[in-house]
C-alpha positions as CSV (number, residue, x, y, z in Angstrom):
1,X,5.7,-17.1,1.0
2,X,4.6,-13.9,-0.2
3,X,5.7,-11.3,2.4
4,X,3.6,-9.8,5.7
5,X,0.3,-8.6,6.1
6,X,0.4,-6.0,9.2
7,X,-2.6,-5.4,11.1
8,X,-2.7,-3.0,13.5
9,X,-5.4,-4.2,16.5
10,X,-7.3,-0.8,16.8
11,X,-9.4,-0.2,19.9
12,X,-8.9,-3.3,22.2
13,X,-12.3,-2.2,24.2
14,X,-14.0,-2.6,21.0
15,X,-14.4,-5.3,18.0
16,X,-11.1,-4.6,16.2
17,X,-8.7,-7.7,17.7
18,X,-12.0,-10.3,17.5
19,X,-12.7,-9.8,14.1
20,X,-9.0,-9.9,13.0
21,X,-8.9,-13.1,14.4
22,X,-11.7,-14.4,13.1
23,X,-10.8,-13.2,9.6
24,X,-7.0,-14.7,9.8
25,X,-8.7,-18.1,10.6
26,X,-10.8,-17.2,7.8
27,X,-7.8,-16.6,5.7
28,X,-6.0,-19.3,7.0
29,X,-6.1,-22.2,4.3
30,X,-4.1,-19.1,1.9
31,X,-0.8,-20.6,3.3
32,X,1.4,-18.2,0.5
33,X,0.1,-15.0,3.9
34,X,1.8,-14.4,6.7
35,X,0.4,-12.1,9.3
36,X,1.7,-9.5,11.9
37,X,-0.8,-8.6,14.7
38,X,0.3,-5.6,16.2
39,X,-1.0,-4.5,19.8
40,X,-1.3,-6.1,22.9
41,X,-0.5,-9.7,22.8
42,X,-2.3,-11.1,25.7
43,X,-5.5,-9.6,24.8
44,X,-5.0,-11.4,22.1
45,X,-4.2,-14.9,23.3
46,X,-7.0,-14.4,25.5
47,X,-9.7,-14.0,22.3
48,X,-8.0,-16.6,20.8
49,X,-9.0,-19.0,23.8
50,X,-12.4,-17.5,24.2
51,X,-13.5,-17.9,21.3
52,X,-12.0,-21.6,20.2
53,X,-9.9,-20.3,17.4
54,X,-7.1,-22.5,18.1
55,X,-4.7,-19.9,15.7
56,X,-1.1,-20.6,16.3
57,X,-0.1,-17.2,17.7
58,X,3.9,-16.7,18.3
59,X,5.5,-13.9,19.5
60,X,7.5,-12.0,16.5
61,X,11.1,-12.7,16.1
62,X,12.1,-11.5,12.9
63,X,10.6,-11.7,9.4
64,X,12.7,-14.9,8.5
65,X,10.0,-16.5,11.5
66,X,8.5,-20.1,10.2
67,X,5.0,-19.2,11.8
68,X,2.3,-17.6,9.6
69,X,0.4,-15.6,12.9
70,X,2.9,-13.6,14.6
71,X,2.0,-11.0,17.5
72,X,4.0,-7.9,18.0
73,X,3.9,-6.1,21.2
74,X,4.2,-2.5,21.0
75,X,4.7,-2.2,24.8
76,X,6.2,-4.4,27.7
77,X,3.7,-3.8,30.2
78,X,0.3,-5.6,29.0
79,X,-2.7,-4.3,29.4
80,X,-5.2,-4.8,32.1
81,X,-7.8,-7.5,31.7
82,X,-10.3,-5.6,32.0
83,X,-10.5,-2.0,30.8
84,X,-13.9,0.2,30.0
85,X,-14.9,0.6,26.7
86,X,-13.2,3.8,25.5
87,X,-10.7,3.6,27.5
88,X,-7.2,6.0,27.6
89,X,-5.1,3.0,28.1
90,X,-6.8,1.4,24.9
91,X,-7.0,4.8,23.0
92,X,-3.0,5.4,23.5
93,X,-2.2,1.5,22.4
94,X,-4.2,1.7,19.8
95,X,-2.4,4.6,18.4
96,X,1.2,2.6,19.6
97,X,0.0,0.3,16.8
98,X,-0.9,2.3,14.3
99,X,2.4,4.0,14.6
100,X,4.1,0.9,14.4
101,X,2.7,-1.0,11.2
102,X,3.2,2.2,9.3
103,X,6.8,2.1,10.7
104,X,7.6,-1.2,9.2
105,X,6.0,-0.2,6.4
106,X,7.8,2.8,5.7
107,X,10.9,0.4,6.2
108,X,9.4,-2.2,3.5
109,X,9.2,-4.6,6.0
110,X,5.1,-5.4,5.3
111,X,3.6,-5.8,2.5
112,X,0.3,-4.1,3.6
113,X,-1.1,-2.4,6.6
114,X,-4.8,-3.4,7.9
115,X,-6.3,-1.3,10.7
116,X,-8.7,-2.6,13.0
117,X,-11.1,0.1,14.0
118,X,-10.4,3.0,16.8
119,X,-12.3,5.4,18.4
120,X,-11.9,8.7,17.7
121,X,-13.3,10.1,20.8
122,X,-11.8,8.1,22.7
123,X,-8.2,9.3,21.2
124,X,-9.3,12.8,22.0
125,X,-10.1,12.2,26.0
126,X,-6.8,10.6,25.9
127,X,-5.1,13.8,24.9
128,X,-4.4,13.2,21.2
129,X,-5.1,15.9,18.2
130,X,-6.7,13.2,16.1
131,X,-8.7,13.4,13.4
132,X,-8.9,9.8,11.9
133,X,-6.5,7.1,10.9
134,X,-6.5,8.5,7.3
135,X,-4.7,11.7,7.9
136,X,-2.7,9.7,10.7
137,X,-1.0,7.9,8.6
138,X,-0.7,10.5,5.8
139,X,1.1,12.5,8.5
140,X,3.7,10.0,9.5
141,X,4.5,9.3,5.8
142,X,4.7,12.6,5.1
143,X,1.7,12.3,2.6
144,X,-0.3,15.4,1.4
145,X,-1.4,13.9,-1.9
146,X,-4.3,11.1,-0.3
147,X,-7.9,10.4,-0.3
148,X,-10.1,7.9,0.8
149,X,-11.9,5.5,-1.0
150,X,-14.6,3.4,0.2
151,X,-15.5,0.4,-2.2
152,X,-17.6,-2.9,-1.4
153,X,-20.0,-5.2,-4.2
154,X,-23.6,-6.5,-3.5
155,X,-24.2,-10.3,-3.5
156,X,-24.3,-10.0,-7.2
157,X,-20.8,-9.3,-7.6
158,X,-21.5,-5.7,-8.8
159,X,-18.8,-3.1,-7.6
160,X,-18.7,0.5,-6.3
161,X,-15.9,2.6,-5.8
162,X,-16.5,5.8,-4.1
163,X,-13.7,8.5,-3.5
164,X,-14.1,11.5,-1.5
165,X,-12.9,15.2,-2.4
166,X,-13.5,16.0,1.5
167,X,-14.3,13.7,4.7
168,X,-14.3,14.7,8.1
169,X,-15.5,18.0,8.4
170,X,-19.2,19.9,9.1
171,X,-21.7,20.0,6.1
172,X,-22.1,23.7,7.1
173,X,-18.0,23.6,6.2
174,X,-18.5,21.8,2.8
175,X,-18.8,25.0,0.3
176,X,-15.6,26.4,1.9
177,X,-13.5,24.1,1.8
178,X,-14.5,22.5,-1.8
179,X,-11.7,23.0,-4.4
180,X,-11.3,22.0,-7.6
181,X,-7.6,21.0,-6.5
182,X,-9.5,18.7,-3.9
183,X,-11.5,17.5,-6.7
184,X,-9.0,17.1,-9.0
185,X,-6.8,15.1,-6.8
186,X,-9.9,12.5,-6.0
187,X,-10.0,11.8,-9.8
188,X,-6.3,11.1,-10.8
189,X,-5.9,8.9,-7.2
190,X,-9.8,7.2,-8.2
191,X,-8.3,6.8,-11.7
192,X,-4.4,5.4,-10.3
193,X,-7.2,3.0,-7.9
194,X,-8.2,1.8,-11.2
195,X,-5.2,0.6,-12.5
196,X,-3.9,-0.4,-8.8
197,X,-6.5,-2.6,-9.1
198,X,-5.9,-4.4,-12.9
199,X,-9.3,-2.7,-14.2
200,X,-9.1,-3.1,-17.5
201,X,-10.1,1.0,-17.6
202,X,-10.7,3.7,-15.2
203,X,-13.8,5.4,-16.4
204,X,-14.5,7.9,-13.3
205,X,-17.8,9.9,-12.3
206,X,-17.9,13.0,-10.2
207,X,-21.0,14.5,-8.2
208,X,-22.5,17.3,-8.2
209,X,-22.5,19.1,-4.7
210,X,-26.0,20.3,-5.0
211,X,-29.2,18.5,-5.6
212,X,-29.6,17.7,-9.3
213,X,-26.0,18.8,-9.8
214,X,-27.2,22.3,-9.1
215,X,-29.6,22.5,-11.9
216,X,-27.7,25.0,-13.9
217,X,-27.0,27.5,-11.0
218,X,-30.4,27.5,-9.4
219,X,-29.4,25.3,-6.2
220,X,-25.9,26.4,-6.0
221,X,-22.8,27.4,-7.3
222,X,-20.3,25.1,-7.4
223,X,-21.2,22.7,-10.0
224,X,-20.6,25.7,-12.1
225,X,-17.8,27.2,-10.8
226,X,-15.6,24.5,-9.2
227,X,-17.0,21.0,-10.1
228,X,-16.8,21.3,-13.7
229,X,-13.6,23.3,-13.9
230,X,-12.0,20.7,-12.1
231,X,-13.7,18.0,-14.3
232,X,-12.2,19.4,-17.9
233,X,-9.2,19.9,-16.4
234,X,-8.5,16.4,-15.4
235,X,-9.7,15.4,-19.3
236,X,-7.6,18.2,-20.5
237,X,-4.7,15.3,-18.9
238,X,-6.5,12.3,-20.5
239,X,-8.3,11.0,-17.6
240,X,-11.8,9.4,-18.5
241,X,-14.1,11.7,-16.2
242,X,-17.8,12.6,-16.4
243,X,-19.8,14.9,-14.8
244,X,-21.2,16.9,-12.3
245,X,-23.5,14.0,-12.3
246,X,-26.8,14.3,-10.2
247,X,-25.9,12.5,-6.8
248,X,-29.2,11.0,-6.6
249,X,-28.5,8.5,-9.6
250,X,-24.9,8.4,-10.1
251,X,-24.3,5.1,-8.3
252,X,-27.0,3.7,-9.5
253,X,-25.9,3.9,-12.6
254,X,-22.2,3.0,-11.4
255,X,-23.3,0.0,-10.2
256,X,-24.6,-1.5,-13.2
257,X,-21.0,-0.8,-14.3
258,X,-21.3,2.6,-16.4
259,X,-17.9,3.9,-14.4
260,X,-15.3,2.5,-12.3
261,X,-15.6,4.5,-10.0
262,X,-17.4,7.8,-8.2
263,X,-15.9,10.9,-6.6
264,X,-18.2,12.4,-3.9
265,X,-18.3,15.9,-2.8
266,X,-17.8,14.7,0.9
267,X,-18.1,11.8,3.3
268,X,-21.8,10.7,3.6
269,X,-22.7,11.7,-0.2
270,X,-20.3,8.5,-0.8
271,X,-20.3,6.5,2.0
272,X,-24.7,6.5,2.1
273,X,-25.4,4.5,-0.8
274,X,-21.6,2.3,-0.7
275,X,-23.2,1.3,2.7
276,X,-26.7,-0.2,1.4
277,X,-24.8,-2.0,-1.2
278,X,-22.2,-3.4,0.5
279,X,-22.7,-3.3,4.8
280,X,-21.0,-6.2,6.0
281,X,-18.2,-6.1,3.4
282,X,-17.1,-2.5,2.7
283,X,-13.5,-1.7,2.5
284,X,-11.8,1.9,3.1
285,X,-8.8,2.3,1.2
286,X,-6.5,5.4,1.5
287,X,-5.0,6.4,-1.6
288,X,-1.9,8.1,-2.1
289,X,0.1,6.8,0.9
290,X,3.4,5.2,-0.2
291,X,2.4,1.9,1.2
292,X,-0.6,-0.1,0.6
293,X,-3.8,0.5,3.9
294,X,-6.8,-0.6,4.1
295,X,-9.4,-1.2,6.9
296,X,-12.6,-2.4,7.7
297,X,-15.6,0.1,7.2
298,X,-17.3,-0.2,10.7
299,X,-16.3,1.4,13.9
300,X,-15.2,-0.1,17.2
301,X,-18.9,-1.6,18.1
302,X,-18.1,-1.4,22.0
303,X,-21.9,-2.7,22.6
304,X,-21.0,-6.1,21.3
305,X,-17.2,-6.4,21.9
306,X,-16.2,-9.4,23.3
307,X,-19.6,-11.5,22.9
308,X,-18.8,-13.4,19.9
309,X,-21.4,-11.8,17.7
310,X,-19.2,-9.4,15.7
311,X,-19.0,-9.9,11.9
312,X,-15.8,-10.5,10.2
313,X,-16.3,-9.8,6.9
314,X,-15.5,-6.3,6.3
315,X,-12.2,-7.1,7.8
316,X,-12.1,-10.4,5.7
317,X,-12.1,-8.0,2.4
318,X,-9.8,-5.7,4.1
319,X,-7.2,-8.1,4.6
320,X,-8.4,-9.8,0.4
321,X,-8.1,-6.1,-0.9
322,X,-4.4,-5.6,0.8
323,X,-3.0,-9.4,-0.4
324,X,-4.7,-8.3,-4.0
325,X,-3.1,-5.0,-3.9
326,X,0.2,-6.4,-3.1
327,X,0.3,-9.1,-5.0
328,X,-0.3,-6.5,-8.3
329,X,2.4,-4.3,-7.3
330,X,4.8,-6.9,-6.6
């Protein structure tokens, strides 16, 4: 046996505990995995009937347990049967798990953390200051030093690996809160991503902010006086970097395997075109944390929750990015 894959169920109102069961069966025939549902357990069991899965779900005693699909509660009252989508009850569980896999991570008691989707929203109503599971869990482990990166391949095999200098805030927002500290940071965790990942370099792009990288000054600013600062200082440390690169071509270009990796400006400049490569399997992996997360790149899909239609395989590569990850640090 390897160790523990944790995955924390997410939104119960939404996809999050269907398509981690469907990807554990999925996963099933790697006997060397074992895997710790956190959430609600009979939510659970009750998926598991539905939908014919037949997994062998136990209730966690200990990590010296013989099963491979264990189920940790993270409260002794269940919840209802039947909750609205969004719901407080679901919103405040969700967050119970989350809470908990990074726990028994920060213990070294899991290999890996996977988190099923959550809604934002949702978190909010139910009286949370919440701004995504990124800076979550960079709170609780007492991160300040992380950054998301998205990455996903086409049916050809071909990669992309996009980290962002910023992510949840307003475009309006974007010019003021760009610094070449942000930027900076993106390229040495896009570069440590690299080598996390057995690349044999780390050969990173960066965008420019504006169109055509700003044309020399004409559409902006920054290129000049943030982007490219940032750029030779990161070289002036012996990372591989190139840019401000025009946004419009950069991934192209990525894709056919000209750099390792891209480091966008913000969230939809890098998560657009990682999207029409790689839908159904894009992974979101936060760097910088002192224990290894990913997570599917979808949200909670309450329209379809529960019908049996959701698709798996983003979580599938979630849960094949954290065993890889692992396994190379181990």
């Amino acid at each position: 046996m390897t160790g523990w894959i944790g995955i924390s169920l997410g939104d119960v109102t939404g996809i999050g505990p269907e398509v981690a069961l469907r990807a554990i069966a999925a996963e099933a025939p790697d006997a060397a995995t074992r895997y710790l549902l956190i959430g609600d357990a009979a939510w659970l069991h009750r998926l598991n009937r539905k939908f014919g899965l037949a997994l062998p779900l136990a209730p966690f005693s200990g990590y010296d347990a013989a099963g491979r699909f264990c189920v940790a509660s993270t409260s002794d009252r269940p919840l209802p049967e039947e909750l609205p989508a969004g719901s407080p009850l679901a919103a405040n569980a969700a967050l119970a798990a989350l809470r908990d896999g990074a726990g028994r991570c920060l213990l070294g008691q899991l290999d890996a953390l996977v988190t099923a989707p959550v809604n934002k929203e949702a978190i909010i109503r139910a009286g949370h200051l919440f701004v995504g599971q990124t800076e979550f869990l960079s709170t609780l482990a007492g991160a300040k030093r992380t950054a998301m990166m998205l990455l996903g391949h086409d049916e050809r095999g071909r990669w992309l690996r996009v980290a962002l200098a910023t992510i949840h805030i307003s475009i309006k927002s974007i010019p003021d809160k760009l610094t070449a500290e942000k930027i900076t940071l993106a390229i040495e965790l896009a570069a440590q991503a690299c080598r996390d990942l057995q690349l044999p370099r780390a050969r990173i792009a960066v965008c420019g902010l504006n169109p055509h990288a700003g044309e020399g000054g004409r559409f902006g600013g920054e290129e000049i006086s943030i982007i490219a600062p940032a750029i030779q200082a990161a070289k002036g440390h012996g990372f591989e970097v190139v840019g401000p690169l025009s946004g419009d071509t950069v991934f192209h270009y990525a894709l056919l395997g000209d750099y390792d990796a891209v480091v966008a400006m913000y969230h939809d400049q890098g998560l657009a075109p990682l999207k029409a490569v790689a839908f159904d399997t894009g992974v979101n992996w936060t760097l910088g944390l002192p224990f290894i997360r990913t997570s599917p790149d979808h949200g909670t899909a309450y329209d379809i929750a529960g019908k049996g239609v959701a698709n798996p395989s983003s979580m599938i590569s979630a849960i094949r990015l954290a065993k890889q990850l692992a396994k190379n640090k181990r």
